[in-house]
TORMIMI-444113 format. One record per residue (C-alpha): residue in three letters; x, y, z. Coordinates in nm, 2 decimals. Example, Ala and Ser with C-alpha at 12.3 -4.5 7.8 and 13.67 -1.06 7.14 Angstrom:
    r       u       v       w
  ALA    1.23   -0.45    0.78
  SER    1.37   -0.11    0.71
END
This chain:
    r       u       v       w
  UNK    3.07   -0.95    1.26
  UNK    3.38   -0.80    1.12
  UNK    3.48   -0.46    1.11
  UNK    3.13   -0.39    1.30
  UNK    2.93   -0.42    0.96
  UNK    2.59   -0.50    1.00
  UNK    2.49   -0.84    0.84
  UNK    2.25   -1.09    0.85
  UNK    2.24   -1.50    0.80
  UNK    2.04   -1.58    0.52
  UNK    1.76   -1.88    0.54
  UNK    2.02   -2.11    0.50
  UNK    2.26   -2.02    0.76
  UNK    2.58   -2.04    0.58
  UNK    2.59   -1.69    0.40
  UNK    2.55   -1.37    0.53
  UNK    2.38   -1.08    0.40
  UNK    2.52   -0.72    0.43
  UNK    2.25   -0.44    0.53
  UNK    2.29   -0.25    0.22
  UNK    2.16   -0.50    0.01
  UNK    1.80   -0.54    0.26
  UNK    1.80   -0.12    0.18
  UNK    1.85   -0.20   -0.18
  UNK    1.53   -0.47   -0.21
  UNK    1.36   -0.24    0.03
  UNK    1.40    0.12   -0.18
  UNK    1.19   -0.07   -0.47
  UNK    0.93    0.00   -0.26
  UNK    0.93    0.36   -0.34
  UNK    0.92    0.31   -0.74
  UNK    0.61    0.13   -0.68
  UNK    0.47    0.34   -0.43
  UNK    0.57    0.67   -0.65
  UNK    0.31    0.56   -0.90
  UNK    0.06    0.48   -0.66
  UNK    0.01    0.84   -0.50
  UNK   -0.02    0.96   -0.87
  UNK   -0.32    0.72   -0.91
  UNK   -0.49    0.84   -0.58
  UNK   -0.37    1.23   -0.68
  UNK   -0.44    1.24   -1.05
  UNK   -0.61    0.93   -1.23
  UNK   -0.95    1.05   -1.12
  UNK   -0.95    1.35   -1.26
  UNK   -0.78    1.23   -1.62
  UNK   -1.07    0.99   -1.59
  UNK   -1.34    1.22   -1.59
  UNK   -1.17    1.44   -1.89
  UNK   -1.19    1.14   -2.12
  UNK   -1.53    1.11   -2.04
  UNK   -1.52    0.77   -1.79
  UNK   -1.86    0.86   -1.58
  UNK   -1.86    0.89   -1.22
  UNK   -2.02    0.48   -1.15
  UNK   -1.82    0.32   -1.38
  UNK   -1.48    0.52   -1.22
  UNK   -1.61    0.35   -0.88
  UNK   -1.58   -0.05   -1.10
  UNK   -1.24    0.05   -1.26
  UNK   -1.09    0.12   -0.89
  UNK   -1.21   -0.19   -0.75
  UNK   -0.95   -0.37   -0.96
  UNK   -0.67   -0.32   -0.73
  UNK   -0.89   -0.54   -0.47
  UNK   -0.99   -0.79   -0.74
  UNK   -0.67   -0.84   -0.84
  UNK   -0.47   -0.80   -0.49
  UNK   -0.71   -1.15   -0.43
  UNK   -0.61   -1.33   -0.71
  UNK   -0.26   -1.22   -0.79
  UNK   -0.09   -1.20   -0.46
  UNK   -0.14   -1.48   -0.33
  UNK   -0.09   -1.71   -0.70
  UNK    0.22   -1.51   -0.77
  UNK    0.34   -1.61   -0.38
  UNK    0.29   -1.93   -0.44
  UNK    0.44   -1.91   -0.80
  UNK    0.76   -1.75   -0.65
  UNK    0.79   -1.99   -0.34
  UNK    0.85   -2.27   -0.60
  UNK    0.98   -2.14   -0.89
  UNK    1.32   -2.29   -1.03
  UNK    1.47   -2.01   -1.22
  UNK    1.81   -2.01   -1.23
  UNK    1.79   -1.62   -1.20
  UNK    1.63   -1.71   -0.84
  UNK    1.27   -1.73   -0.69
  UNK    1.20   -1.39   -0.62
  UNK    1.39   -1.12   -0.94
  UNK    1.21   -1.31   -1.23
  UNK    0.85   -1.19   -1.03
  UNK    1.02   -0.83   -0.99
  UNK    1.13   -0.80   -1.30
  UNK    0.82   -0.89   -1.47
  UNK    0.62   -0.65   -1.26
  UNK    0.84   -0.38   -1.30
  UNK    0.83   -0.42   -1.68
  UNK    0.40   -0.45   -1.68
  UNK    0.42   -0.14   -1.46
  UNK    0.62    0.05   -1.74
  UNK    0.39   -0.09   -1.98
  UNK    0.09   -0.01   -1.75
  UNK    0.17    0.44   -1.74
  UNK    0.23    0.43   -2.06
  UNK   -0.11    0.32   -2.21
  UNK   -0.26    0.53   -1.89
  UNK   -0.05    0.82   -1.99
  UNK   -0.10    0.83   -2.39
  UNK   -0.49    0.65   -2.34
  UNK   -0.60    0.99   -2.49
  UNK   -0.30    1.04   -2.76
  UNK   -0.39    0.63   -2.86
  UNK   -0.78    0.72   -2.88
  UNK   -0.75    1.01   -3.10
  UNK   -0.52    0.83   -3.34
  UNK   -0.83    0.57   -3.36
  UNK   -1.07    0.80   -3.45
  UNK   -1.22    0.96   -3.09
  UNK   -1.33    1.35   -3.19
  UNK   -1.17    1.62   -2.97
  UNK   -1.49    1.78   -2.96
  UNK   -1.71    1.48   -2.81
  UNK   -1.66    1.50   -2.44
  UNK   -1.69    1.05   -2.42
  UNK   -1.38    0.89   -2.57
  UNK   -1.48    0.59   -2.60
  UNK   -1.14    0.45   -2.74
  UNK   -0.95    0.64   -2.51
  UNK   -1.17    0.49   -2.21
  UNK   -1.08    0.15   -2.33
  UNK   -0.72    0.24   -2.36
  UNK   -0.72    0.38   -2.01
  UNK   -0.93    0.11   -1.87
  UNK   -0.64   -0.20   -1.93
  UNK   -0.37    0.01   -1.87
  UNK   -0.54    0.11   -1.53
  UNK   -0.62   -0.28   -1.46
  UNK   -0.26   -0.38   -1.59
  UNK   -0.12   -0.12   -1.35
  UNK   -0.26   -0.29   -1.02
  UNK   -0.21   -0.56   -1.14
  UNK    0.16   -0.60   -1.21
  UNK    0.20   -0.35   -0.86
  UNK    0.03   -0.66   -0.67
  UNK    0.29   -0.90   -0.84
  UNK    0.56   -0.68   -0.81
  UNK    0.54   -0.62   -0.41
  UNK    0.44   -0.96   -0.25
  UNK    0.80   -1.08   -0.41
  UNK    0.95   -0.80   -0.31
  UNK    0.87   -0.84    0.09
  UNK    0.95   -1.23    0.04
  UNK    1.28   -1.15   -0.10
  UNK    1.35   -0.93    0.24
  UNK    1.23   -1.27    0.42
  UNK    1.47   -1.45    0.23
  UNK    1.76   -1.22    0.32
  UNK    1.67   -1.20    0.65
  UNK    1.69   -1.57    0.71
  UNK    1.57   -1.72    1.04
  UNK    1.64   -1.36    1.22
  UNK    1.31   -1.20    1.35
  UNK    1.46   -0.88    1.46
  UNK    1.62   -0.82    1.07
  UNK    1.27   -0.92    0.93
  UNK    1.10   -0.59    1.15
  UNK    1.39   -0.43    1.04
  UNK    1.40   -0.49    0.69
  UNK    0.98   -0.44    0.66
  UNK    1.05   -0.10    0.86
  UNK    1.24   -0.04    0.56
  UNK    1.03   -0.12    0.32
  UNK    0.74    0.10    0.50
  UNK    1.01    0.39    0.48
  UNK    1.05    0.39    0.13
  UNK    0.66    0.38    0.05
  UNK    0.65    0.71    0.23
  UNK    0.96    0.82    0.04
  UNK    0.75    0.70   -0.28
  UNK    0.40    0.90   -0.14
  UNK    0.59    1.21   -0.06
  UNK    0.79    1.19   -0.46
  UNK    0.47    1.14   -0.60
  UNK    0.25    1.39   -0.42
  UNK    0.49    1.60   -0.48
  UNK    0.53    1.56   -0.87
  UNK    0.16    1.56   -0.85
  UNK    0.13    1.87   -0.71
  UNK    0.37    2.09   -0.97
  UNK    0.14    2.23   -1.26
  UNK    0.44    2.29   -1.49
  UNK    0.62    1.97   -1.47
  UNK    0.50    1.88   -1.84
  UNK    0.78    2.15   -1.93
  UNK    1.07    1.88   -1.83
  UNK    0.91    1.66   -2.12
  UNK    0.76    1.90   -2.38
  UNK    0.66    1.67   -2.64
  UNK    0.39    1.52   -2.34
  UNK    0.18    1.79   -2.44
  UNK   -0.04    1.77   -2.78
  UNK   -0.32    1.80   -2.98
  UNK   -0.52    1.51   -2.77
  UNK   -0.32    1.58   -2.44
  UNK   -0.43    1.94   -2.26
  UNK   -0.15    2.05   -1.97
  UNK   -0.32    1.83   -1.70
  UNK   -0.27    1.52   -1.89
  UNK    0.08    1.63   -1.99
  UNK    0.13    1.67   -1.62
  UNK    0.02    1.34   -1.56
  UNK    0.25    1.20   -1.84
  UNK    0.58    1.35   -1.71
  UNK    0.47    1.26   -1.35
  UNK    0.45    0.88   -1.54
  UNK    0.80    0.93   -1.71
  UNK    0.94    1.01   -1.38
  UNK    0.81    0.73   -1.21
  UNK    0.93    0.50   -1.49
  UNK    1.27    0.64   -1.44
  UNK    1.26    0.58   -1.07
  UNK    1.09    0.22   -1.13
  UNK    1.38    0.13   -1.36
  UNK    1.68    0.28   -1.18
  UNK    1.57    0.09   -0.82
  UNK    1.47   -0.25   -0.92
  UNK    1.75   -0.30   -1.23
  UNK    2.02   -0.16   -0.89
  UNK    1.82   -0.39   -0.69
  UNK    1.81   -0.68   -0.90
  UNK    2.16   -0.69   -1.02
  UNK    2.31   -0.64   -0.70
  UNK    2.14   -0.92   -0.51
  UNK    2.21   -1.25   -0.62
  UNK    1.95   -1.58   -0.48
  UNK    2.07   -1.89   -0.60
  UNK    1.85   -2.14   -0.80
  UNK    1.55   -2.29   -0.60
  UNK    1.52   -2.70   -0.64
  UNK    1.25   -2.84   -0.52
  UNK    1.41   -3.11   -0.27
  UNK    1.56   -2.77   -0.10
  UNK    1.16   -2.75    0.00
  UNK    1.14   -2.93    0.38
  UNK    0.80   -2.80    0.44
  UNK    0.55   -2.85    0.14
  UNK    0.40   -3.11    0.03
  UNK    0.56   -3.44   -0.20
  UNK    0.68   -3.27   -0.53
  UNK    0.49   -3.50   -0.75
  UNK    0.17   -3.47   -0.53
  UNK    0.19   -3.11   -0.60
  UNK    0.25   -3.12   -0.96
  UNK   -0.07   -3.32   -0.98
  UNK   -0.30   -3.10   -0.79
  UNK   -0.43   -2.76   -0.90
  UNK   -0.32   -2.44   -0.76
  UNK   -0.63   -2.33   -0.58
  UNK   -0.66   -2.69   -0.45
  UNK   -0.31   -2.63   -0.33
  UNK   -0.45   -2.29   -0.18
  UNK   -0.74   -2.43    0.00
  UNK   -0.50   -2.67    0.13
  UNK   -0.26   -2.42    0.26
  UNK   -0.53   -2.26    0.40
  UNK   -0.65   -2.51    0.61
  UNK   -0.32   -2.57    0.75
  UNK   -0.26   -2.23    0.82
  UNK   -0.13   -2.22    1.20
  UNK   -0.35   -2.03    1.49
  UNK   -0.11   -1.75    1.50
  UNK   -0.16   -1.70    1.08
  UNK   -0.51   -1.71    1.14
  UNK   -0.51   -1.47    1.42
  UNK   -0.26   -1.24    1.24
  UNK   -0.55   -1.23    0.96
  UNK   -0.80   -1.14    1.12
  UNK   -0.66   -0.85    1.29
  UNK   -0.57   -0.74    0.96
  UNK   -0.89   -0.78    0.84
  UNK   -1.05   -0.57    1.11
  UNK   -0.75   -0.32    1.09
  UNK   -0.80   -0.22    0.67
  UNK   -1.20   -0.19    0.75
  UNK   -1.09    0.07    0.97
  UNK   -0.82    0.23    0.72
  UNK   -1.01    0.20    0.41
  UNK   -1.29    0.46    0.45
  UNK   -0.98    0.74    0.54
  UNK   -0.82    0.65    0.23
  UNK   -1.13    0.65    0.01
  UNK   -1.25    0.98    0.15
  UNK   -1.02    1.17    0.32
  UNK   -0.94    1.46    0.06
  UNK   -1.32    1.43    0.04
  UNK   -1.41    1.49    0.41
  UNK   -1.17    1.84    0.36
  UNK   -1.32    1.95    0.09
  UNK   -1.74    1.87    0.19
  UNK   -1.70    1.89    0.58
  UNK   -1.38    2.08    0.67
  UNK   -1.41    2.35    0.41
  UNK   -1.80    2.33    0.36
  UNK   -1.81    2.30   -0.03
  UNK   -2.03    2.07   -0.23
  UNK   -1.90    1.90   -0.57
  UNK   -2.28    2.00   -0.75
  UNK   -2.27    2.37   -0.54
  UNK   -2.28    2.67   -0.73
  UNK   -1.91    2.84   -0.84
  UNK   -1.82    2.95   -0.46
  UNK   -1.90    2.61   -0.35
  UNK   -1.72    2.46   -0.59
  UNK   -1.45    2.64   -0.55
  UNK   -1.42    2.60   -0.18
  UNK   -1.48    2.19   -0.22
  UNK   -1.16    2.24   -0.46
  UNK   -0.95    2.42   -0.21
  UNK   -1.03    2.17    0.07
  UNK   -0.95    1.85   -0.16
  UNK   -0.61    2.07   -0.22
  UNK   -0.57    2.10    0.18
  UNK   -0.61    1.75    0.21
  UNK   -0.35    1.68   -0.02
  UNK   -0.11    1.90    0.16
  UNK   -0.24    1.61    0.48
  UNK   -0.15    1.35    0.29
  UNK    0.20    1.55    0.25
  UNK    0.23    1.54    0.60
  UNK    0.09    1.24    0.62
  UNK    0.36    1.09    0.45
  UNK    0.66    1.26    0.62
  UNK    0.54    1.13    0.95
  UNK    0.50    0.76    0.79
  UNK    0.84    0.80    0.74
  UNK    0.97    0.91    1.06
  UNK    0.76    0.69    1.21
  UNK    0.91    0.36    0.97
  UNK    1.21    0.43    1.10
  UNK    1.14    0.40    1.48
  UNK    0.90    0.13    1.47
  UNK    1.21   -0.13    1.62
  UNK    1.35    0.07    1.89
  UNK    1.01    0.19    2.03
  UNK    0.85   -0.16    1.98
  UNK    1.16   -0.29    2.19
  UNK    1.04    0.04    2.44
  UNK    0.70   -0.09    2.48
  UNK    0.76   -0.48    2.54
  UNK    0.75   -0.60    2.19
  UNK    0.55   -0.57    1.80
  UNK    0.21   -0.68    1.93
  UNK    0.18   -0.45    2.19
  UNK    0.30   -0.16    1.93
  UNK    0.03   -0.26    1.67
  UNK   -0.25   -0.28    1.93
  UNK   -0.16    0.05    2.10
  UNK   -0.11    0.26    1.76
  UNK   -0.45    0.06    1.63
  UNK   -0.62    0.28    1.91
  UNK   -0.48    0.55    1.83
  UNK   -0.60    0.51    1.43
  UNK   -0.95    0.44    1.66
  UNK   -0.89    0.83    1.84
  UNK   -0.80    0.99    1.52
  UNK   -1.13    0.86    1.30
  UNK   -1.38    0.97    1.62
  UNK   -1.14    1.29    1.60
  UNK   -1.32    1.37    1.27
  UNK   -1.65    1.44    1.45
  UNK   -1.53    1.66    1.67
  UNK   -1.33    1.86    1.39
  UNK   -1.66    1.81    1.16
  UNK   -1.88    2.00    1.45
  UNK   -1.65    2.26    1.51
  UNK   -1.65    2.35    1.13
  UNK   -2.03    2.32    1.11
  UNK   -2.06    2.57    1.43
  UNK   -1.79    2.77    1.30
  UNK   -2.03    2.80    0.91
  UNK   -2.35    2.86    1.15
  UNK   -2.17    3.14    1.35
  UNK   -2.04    3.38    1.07
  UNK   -2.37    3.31    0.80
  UNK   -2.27    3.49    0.49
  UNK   -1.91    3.46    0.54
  UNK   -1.95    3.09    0.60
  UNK   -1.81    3.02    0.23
  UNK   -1.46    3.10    0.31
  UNK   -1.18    2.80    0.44
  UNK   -1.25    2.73    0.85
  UNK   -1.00    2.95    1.06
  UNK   -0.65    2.82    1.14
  UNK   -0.78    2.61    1.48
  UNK   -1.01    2.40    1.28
  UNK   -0.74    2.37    0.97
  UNK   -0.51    2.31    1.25
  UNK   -0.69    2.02    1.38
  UNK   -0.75    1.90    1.06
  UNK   -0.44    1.85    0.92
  UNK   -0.31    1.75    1.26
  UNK   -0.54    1.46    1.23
  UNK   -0.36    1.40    0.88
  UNK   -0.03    1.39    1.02
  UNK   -0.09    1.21    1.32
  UNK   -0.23    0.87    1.10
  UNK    0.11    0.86    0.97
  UNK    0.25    0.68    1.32
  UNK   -0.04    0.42    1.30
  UNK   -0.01    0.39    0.92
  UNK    0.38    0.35    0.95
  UNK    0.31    0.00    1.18
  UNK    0.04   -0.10    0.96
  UNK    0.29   -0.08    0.65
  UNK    0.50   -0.32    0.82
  UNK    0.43   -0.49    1.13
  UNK    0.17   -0.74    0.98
  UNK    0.42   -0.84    0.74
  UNK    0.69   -0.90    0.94
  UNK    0.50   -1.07    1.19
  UNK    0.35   -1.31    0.89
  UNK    0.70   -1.35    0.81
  UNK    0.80   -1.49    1.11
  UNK    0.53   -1.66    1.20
  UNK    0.61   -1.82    0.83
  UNK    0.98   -1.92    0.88
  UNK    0.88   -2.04    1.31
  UNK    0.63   -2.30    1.11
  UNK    0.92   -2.40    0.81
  UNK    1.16   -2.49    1.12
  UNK    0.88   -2.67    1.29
  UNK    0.74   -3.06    1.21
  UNK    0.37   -2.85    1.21
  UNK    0.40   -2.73    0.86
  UNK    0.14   -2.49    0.76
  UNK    0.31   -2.55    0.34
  UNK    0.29   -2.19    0.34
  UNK    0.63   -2.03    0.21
  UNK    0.76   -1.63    0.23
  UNK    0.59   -1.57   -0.07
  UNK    0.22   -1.72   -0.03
  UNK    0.19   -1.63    0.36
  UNK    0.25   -1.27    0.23
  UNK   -0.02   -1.30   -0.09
  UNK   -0.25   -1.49    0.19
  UNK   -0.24   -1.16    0.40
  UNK   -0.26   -0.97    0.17
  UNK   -0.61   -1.12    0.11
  UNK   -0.73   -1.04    0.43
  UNK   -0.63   -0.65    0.32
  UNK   -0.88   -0.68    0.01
  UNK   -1.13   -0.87    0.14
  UNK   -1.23   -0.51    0.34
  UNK   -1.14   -0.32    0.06
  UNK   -1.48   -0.44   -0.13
  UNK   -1.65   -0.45    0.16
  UNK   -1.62   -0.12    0.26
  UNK   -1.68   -0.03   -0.13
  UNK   -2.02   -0.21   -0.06
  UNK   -2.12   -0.07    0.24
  UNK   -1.98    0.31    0.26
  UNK   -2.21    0.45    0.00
  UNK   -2.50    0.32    0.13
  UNK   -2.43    0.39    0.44
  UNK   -2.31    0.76    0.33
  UNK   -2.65    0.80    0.18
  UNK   -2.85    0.72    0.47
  UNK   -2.65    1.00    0.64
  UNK   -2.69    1.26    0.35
  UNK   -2.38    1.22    0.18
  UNK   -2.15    1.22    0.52
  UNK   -1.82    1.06    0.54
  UNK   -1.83    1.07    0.92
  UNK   -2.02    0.72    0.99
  UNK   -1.82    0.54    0.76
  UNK   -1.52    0.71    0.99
  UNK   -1.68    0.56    1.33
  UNK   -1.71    0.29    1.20
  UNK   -1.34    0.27    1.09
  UNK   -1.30    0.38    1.45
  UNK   -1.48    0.12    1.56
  UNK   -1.32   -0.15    1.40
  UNK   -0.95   -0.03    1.48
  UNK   -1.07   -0.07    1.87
  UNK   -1.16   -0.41    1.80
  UNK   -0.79   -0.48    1.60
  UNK   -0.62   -0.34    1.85
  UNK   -0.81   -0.52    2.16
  UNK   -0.73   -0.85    1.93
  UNK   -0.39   -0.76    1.88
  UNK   -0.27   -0.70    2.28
  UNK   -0.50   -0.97    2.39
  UNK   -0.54   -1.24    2.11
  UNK   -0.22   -1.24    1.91
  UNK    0.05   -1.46    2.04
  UNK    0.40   -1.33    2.07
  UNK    0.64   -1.41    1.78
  UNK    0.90   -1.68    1.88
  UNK    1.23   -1.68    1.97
  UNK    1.43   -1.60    1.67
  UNK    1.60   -1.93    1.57
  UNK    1.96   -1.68    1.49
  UNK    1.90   -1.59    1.84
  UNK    1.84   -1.88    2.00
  UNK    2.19   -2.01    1.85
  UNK    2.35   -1.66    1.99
  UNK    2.43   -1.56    1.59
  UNK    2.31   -1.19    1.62
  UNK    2.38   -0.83    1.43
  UNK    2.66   -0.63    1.55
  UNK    2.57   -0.42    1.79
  UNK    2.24   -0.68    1.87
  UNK    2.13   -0.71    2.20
END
């Protein structure tokens, strides 16, 4: 490599692609990921002003699983063949980032839109306004699921046949989500940020929704400036489909049906893929209940409040849901850290697999943790009586929040070890005669099937199963614990290592490579 610039070979092994431009593809990922901490930190609530009741809030959020099942893995497949002469990969982004716009701003103005068609101010159900919000909240996960599974392939594609660039560039991409989280928790968190847009508030739109506007504008602004950078300044040349080695005849193809084609590629998925899935699977079963009820655990358990309490109760529930925000906050500063040490310490440890099955025990610690933290806030309330409705003292807050930040390592490797491994596990079976006719983009929507396949089944299960137990989050959190042991026994024991690079194996390496 001249001039020590860091480069890498792209898939076809004649170009090379500088660094900048993987850092380029990769900061899309906090656009994207901007919007989504406004949807965990604010959509809720704006629900619940325009009148959405609490069950039906539960149906609109299962949409992002829904569509991560369909639309991932038909957009991968889409992208993996598609002949635009713009390339395989931008037209997908592009698209997604446009639907995205699209998506904030019927979410944003739902309430301005329902009061133009008739919805009183005075009736607390909008009914229009619902609506509204409704498809823009479905348009919104979908287009994010359609904007990020061609997003991670295009960082396959640039990264060619090199393994060690692919856990780079995916490192990356985990980085900038935790830039995004920390920008968007952030915006979320500032009660006057409708004064940098003052025409967001009106006669339909109170401060909190103007808040949630300008939070929307930002995130437009930051969607826009990132992917139009991104897409200008990285250039794929036009996909034919004799430049496909691996998938089946082209006019065999055109003939069958896409989710033939799917079932197909499923079948010929390779051990390793199916592995690699499975671990997954058992890994998001353990994340999901954290990220459904986290906030929640602060505000019921931690802090001792109750969302039907009296006014102190209520009050202190609010206070803990706003500590657990400040967790995520950390949360997300040590996802970020953590992104960016994910090669050098997996090369400490003896490899990726071992790194994702050590950190998927310590996800399985921090879960348990809860109890302990839970008890010690209990005994602390049954201690001090009277004085029990006040926040725990600075140990158990302490321990808390240390819980918060400490996810961030494991979450860090779960952002991005899967899908680099799937990514090389993908480009290990295109240079091999045992074809699984999976390409970057559909072995990235197929994993991303075994992420939402536990996202509606811990929807199912955890409110039963929080009922049973009174309302408590903590054995939906063992069991979380319990199946990040079992990921993480899978992954050290179960998961084969990723083979030899094929860059490497022909001594073509980054400057400064070992």
């Amino acid at each position: 490599m001249e001039n020590g610039s860091l480069e890498v070979v792209s898939s076809n092994g004649s170009d090379r692609t500088p660094i900048w431009k993987i850092v380029i593809v990769a900061s899309i990922a906090a656009g994207v990921q901007f919007g989504w901490a406004i949807q965990l930190s604010l959509l809720t609530p704006y629900s619940q002003q325009l009148g959405v009741p609490h069950a039906a809030s539960n149906f609109i959020w299962l949409c992002g699983p829904l569509s991560g099942l369909i639309v991932q893995p038909t957009v991968g497949f889409r992208s993996d063949h598609c002949t635009s002469r713009f390339g395989r990969r931008r037209p997908f982004i592009v698209a997604g980032a446009i639907f995205i716009v699209l998506a904030v701003l019927l979410v944003g103005f739902a309430a301005d839109i329902g009061h133009l068609a008739g919805d009183s101010l005075k009736h607390p159900m909008k009914p229009r306004a619902v609506a509204v919000y409704v498809i823009g909240f479905w348009i919104l996960d979908v287009s994010n699921n359609m904007l990020q599974g061609p997003c991670r392939a295009l960082l396959a594609d640039l990264s060619g046949e090199n393994h060690k660039m692919m856990r780079n560039s995916n490192a990356m991409f985990s980085f900038f989500m935790a830039v995004g989280n920390v920008l968007g928790y952030a915006a979320g968190s500032r009660g006057e940020l409708h004064k940098m847009f003052p025409f967001s508030r009106t006669k339909a739109c109170d401060v909190s929704c103007a808040n949630l506007k300008s939070c929307f504008f930002l995130d437009i602004i930051l969607l826009t400036v990132v992917t139009t950078v991104a897409v200008l300044s990285v250039k794929e040349q036009k996909w034919s489909g004799e430049d496909d080695k691996n998938t089946m005849d082209n006019e065999s193809r055109k003939r069958r049906p896409l989710l033939g084609q799917l079932v197909s590629t499923f079948k010929g998925l390779s051990r390793p893929m199916w592995i690699l899935l499975l671990i997954t699977c058992f890994n998001w079963i353990a994340w999901f209940p954290w990220v459904l009820y986290d906030t929640d655990w602060m505000g019921k358990e931690v802090y001792g409040g109750k969302v039907g309490g009296n006014a102190e109760e209520k009050r202190l529930y609010d206070r803990g849901v706003r500590a657990g925000s400040l967790g995520l906050m950390l949360n997300s500063v040590v996802l970020a850290l953590a992104s960016m040490a994910i090669v050098p310490v997996s090369n400490l440890v003896g490899g990726v697999k071992r790194l994702w099955g050590g950190v998927n025990f310590v996800l399985a610690v921090c879960l348990v943790g809860t109890v302990w933290v839970t008890k010690a806030a209990e005994g602390w309330r049954a201690e001090h009586g009277n004085q029990a409705l006040r926040p725990p003292p600075n140990s158990i807050m302490g321990a808390a929040l240390g819980l918060f930040s400490a996810l961030g390592v494991p979450l860090a490797v779960t952002y991005s070890v899967p899908f680099a491994m799937a990514s090389i596990f993908c480009s290990s079976s295109e240079s091999s005669s045992s074809s699984s006719n999976a390409g970057q983009g559909l072995s990235l929507g197929l994993l991303n099937v075994s992420i939402v396949i536990p996202q509606m089944l811990v929807s199912l299960v955890s409110g039963p199963l929080d009922a049973a137990f009174n309302g408590s989050n903590l054995p939906a959190f063992v069991l979380g614990g319990v199946a990040a042991a079992v990921s993480g026994f899978l992954a050290l024991f179960m998961l084969p290592n990723p083979p030899p690079s094929t860059l490497l194996q022909n001594n073509v390496l980054p400057s400064g490579g070992h």
